[in-house]
C-alpha positions in Angstrom: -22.3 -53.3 21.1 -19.0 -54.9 22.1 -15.7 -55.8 20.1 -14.9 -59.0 19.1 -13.2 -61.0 22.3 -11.0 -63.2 19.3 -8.1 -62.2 19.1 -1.9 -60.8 16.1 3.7 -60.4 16.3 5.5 -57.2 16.4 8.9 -56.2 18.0 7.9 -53.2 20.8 6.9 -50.1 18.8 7.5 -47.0 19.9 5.4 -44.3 18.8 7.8 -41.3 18.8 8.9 -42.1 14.9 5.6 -42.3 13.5 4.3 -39.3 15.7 6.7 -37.2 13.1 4.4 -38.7 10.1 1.2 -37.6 11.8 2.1 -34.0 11.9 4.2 -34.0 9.1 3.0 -36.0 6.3 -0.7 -36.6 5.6 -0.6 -40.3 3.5 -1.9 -42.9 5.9 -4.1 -40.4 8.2 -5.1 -37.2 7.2 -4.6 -35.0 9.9 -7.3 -32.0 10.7 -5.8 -30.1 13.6 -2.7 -31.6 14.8 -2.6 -32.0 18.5 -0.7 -34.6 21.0 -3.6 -36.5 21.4 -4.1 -37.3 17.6 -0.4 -37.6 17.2 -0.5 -40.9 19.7 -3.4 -41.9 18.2 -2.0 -41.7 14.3 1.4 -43.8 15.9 -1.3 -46.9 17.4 -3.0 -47.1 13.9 0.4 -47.0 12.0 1.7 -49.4 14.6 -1.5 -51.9 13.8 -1.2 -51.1 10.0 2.8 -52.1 10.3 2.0 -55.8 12.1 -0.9 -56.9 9.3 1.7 -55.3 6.7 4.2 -57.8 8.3 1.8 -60.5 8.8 1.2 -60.3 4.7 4.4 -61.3 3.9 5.1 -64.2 6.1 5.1 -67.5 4.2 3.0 -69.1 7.2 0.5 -68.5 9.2 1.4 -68.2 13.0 -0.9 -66.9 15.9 0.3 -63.5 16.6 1.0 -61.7 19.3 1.3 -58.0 18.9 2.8 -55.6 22.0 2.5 -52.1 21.2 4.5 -49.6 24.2 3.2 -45.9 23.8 4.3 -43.1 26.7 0.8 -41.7 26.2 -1.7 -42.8 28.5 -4.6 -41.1 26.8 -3.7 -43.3 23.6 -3.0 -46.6 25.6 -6.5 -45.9 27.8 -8.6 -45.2 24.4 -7.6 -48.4 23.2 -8.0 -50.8 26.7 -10.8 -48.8 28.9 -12.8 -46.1 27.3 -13.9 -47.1 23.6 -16.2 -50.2 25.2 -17.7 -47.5 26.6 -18.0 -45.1 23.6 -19.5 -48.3 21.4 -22.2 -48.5 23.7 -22.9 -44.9 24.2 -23.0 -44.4 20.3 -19.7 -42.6 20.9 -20.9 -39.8 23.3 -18.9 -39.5 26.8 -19.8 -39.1 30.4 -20.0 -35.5 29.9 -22.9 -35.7 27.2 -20.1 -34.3 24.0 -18.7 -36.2 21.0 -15.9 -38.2 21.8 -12.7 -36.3 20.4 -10.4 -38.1 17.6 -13.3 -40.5 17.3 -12.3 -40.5 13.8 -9.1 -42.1 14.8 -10.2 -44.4 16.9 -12.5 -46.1 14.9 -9.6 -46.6 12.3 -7.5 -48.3 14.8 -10.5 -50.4 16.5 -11.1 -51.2 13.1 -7.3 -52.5 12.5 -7.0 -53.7 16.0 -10.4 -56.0 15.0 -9.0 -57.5 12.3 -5.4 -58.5 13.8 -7.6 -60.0 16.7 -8.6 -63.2 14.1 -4.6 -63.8 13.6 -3.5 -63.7 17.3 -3.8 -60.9 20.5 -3.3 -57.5 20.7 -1.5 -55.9 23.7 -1.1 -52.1 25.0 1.5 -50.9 27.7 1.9 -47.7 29.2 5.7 -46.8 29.8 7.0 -43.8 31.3 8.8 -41.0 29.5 12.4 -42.1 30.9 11.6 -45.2 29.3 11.2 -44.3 25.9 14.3 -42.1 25.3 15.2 -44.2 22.5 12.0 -43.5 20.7 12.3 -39.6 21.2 15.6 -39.8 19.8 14.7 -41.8 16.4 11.6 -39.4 16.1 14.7 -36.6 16.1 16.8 -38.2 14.1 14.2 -39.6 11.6 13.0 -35.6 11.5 15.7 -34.3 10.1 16.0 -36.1 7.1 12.4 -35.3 6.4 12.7 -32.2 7.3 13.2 -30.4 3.4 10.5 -33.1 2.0 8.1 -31.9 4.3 8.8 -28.1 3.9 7.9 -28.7 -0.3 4.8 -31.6 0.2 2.9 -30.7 3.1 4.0 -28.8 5.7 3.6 -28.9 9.5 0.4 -26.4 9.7 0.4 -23.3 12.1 2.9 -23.2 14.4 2.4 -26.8 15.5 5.8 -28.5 16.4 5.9 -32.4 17.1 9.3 -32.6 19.0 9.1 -33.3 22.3 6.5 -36.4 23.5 5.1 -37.7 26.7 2.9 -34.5 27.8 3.0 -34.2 31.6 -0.2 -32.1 31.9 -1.8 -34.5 29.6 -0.9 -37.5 31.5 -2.4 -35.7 35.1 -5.6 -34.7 32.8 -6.0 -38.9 31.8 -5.7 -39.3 35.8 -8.1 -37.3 36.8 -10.7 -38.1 33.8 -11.2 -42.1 34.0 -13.5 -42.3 32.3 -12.2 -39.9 29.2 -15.0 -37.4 29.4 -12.3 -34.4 30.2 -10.1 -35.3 27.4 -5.9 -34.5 28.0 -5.3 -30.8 26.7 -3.7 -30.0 23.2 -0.6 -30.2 22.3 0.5 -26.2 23.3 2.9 -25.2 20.2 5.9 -22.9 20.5 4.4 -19.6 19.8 7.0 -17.2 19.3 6.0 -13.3 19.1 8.6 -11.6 17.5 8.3 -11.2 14.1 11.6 -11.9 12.7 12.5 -15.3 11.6 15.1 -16.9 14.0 18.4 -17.5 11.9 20.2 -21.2 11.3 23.4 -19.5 11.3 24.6 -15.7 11.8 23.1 -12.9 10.1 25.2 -11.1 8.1 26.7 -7.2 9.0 25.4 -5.8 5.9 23.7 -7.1 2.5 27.0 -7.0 1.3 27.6 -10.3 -1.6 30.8 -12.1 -1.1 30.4 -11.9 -5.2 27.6 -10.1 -7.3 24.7 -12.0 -8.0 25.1 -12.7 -11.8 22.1 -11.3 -14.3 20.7 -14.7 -13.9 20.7 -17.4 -11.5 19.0 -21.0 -12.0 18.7 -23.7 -8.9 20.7 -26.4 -8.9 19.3 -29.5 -6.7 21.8 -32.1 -4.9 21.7 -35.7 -5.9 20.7 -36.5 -2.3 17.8 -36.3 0.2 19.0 -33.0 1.6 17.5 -29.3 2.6 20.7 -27.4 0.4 20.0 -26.8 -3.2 22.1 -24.6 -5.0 21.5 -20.8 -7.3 24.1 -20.7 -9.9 25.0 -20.3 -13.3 26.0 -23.6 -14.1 25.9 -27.2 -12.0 29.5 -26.5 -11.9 29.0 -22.9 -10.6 27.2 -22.9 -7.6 27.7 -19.6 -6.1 25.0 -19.2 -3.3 23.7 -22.0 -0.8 19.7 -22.1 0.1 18.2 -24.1 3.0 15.1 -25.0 3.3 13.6 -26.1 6.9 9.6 -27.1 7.4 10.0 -25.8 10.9 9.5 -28.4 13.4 13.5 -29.0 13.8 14.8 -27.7 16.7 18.2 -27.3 14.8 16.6 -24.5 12.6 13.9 -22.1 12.7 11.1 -22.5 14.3 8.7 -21.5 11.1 8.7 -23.2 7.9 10.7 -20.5 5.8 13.9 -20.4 3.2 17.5 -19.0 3.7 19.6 -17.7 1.3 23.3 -18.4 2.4 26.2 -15.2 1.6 28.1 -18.3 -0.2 27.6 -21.7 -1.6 27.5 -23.5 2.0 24.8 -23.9 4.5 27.1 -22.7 7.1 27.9 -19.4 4.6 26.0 -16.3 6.5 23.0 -15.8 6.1 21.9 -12.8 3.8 18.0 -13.4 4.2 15.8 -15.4 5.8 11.7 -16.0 4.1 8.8 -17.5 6.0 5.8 -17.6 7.7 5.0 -14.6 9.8 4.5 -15.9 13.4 0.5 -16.6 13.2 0.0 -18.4 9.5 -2.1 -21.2 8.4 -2.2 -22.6 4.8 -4.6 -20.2 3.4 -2.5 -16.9 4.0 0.4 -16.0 1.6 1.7 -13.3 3.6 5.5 -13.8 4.1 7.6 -12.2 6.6 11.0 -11.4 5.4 14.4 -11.0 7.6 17.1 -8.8 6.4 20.8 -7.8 7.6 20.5 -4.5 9.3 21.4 -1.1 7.4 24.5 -0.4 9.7 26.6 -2.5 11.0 28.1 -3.1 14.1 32.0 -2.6 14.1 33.9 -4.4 16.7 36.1 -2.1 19.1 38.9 -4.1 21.3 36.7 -5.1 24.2 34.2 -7.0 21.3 35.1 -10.2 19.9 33.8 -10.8 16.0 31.9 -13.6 17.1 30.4 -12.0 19.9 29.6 -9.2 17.1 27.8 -11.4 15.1 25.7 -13.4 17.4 24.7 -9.6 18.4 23.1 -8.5 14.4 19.4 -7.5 14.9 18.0 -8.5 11.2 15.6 -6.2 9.8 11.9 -7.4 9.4 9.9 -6.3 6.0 6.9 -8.1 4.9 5.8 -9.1 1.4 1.9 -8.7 0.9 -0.2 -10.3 -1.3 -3.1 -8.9 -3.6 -5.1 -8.8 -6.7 -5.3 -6.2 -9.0 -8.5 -4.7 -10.2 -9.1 -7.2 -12.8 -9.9 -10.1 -10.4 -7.1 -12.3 -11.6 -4.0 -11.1 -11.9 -2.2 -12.2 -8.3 1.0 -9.7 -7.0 3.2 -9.4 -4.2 4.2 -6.2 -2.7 7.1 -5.4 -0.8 9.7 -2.3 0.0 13.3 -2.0 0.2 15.7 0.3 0.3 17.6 0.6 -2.6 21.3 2.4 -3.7 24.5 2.5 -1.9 25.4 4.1 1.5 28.2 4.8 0.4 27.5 7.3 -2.7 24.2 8.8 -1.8 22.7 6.7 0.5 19.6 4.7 0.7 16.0 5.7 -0.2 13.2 2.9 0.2 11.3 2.1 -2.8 8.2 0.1 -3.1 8.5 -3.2 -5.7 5.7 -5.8 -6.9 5.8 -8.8 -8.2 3.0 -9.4 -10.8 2.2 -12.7 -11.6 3.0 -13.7 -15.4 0.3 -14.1 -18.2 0.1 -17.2 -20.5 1.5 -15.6 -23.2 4.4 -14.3 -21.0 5.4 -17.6 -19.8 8.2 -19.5 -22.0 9.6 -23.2 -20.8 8.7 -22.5 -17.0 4.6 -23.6 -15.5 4.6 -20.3 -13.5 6.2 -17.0 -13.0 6.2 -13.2 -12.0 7.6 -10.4 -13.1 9.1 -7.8 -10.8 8.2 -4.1 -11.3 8.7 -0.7 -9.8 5.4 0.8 -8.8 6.5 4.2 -9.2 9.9 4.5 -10.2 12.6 6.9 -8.0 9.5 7.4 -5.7 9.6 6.6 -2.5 7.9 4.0 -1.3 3.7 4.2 -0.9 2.3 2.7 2.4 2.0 -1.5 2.1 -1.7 -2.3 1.4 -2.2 0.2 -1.5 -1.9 -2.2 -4.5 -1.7 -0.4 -7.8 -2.8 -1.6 -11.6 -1.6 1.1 -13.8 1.2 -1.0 -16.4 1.5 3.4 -18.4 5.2 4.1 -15.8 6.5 0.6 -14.1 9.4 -0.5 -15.0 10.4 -4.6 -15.1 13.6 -5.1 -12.9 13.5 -8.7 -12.3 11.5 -12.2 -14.0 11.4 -15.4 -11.7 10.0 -18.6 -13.5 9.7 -22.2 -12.4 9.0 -25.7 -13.9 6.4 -28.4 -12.2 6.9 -29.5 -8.9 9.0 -32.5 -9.8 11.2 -30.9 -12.4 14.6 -31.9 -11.2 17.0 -29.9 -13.9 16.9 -26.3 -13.4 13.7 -26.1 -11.8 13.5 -22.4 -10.7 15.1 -19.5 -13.0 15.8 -15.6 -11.8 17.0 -13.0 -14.4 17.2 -9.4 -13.6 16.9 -6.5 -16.2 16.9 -3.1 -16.5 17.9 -0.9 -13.3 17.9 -4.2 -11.7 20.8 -5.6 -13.8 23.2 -2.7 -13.7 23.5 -2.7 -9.9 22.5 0.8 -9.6 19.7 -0.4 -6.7 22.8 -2.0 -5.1 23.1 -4.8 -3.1 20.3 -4.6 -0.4 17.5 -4.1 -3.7 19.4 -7.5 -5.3 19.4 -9.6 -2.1 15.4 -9.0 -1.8 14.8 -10.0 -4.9 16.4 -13.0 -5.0 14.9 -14.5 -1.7 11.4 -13.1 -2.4 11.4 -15.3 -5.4 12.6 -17.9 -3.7 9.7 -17.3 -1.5 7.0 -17.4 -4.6 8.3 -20.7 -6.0 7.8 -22.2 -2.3 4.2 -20.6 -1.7 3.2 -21.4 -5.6 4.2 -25.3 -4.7 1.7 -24.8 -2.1 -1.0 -23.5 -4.6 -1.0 -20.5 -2.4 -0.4 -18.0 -5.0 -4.1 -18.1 -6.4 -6.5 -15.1 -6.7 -9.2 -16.8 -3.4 -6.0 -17.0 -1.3 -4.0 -13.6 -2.5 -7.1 -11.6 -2.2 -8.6 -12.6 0.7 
């Protein structure tokens, strides 16, 4: 079986921009496992889907001629030398496997087939140097995506699309003409730390540049941005949050949320909530970053900035569970609580219990924070307790649907938690742990399957 010999017009289309889409966003192509060599791939179909959409909505009828430049030679040899070969083969290579990203393929033959009964269909190769332009769109076109990714469908693993035109991939298309080796994967940026790698400085201390009030309701922006604001009216925004989907080389390099010690983005950080370095879409596990317990006081030789760049945050980690009844979802995490100053700190252990119908009022979902054994100190992580006879509620967090716009997410604290006797540290945990619950619930990752698994 061969492809039809007839033969579509379309400005040079670089495939950097639509690369971002591929491991992004999942509309045109759904993506399995986002690698390079899919990536490319996804940028031919949308190019081929972007010339008949153009070809549409022309008031005439011209013979087309379509020229579509891609720095990928694996892409631009699937499409020109290999796939005759894989029709005829029933889509097996030389080495006797499946082809990879056959799915793909197809697609765009299939595309590619029916431009070829409006005009011709051409493929270049171009070197890296030569598609600088394209790189720099995909960058710039990344960023403003960046906080609608992190909320719709976010880049999974670690997998970061930022950089195109894989070297080792194009030496692996050299020495496989034929495509039975296929180019290796796109290698993501692992990073092995566990703490979450800060937009801006951490700051000294979990000290508030104000107290956070008993309750605090999100306030978005009228604009496509990754700042929305925690407040107590739209006129009094008191504490910035950012949100980054992790594939930005401006901001961390996990999807995660920061809570800002003001009400800019380039206020200091107070805490940082995210994926722990190894994650995929069925874990709810959430690595948290925290300021240290000392700080650092600059002597003479020490410059404040220098100070800051220096703060070590403190990792914790919020775990997921189920309690005995099968249904009823929590979120465990310790903190140490009080003041250094008049007594000190002692680490308590805190879980957030997912809200029954009946305890739900104007919000979808919510949890309710409670001590697990209060003035105790805190029980090892993984030791997930049902007994509702001595917990005490310090904190509710409730939101709306995903597309509520006014006052989407609400935070109120009570009890211990609202006279400021846990102090700051206790206060700052709170607040971006249910920050991180909205963000994970969005993601239908707060279920009983995923929680308990």
């Amino acid at each position: 079986m061969t492809r039809p010999t007839q033969s579509v017009l379309l400005p040079p289309f670089m495939n950097s921009v639509m690369e971002s889409l591929a491991f992004g966003l999942e509309g045109l192509v759904h993506i399995q496992h986002p690698t390079n060599q899919r990536a490319e791939i996804t940028a031919i179909i949308l190019a081929l889907e972007t010339a008949l959409t153009r070809y549409e909505k022309l008031d005439w009828s011209p013979r087309l001629d379509v020229k579509i430049y891609s720095d990928s030679k694996y892409a631009v040899n699937c499409m020109t030398i290999w796939v005759d070969k894989w029709f005829e083969n029933g889509w097996i290579n030389s080495a006797g496997y499946d082809v990879v990203n056959q799915d793909l393929i197809k697609k765009a033959v299939d595309l590619e087939g029916r431009l070829l009964n409006l005009g011709k269909v051409t493929y270049f190769w171009i070197p890296r140097s030569d598609n600088v332009n394209a790189d720099r769109c995909c960058n710039e076109e990344l960023d403003k995506m960046e906080s609608l990714i992190h909320w719709i469908s976010p880049p999974r693993g670690n997998s970061r699309a930022r950089s195109m035109g894989n070297h080792d991939e194009a030496k692996a298309v050299e020495a496989a003409p034929d495509g039975s080796i296929p180019p290796p994967p796109y290698t993501p940026n692992q990073r092995h730390d566990k703490s979450l790698r800060c937009p801006v400085p951490m700051s000294q201390l979990s000290s508030l540049y104000r107290p956070f009030p008993a309750t605090l309701t999100a306030y978005y922006q009228w604009k496509v941005t990754r700042v929305y604001h925690l407040g107590t009216s739209d006129n009094h925004k008191l504490f910035a949050v950012s949100v980054y989907a992790g594939i930005s080389d401006k901001g961390p390099d996990r999807p995660c949320t920061v809570l800002h010690n003001g009400p800019s983005e380039k206020d200091h950080t107070l805490a940082v909530a995210g994926e722990p370095a190894v994650w995929d879409m069925k874990s709810a596990l959430s690595s948290i970053s925290l300021p240290p317990l000392t700080s650092t006081e600059p002597d003479q030789t020490t410059s404040p900035t220098a100070t800051e760049a220096a703060v070590t945050p403190v990792h914790e980690t919020m775990v997921p569970g189920v309690l005995d009844d099968g249904k009823t979802v929590i979120f465990r995490f310790a903190v140490e609580v009080g003041h250094p100053k008049t007594g000190g700190y002692r680490r308590e252990t805190f879980e957030w219990r997912m809200l029954k119908e009946h305890e739900l009022h104007d919000v979808k979902h919510g949890f309710k924070l409670v001590r697990s054994h209060a003035g105790a100190e805190a029980a090892p992580l993984g030791v997930l307790g049902d007994d509702d006879g001595e917990i005490e509620v310090v904190a509710v967090a409730g939101w709306k649907r995903m597309l509520a716009l006014s006052k989407p997410f609400n935070l109120q604290f009570m009890g211990s938690g609202q006279t400021g006797e846990l102090g700051d540290r206790f206060a700052v945990m709170v607040v971006i742990t249910s920050l991180r619950l909205w963000y994970l619930d969005v993601q239908s990752r707060t279920t009983p399957s995923i929680a308990g698994a």
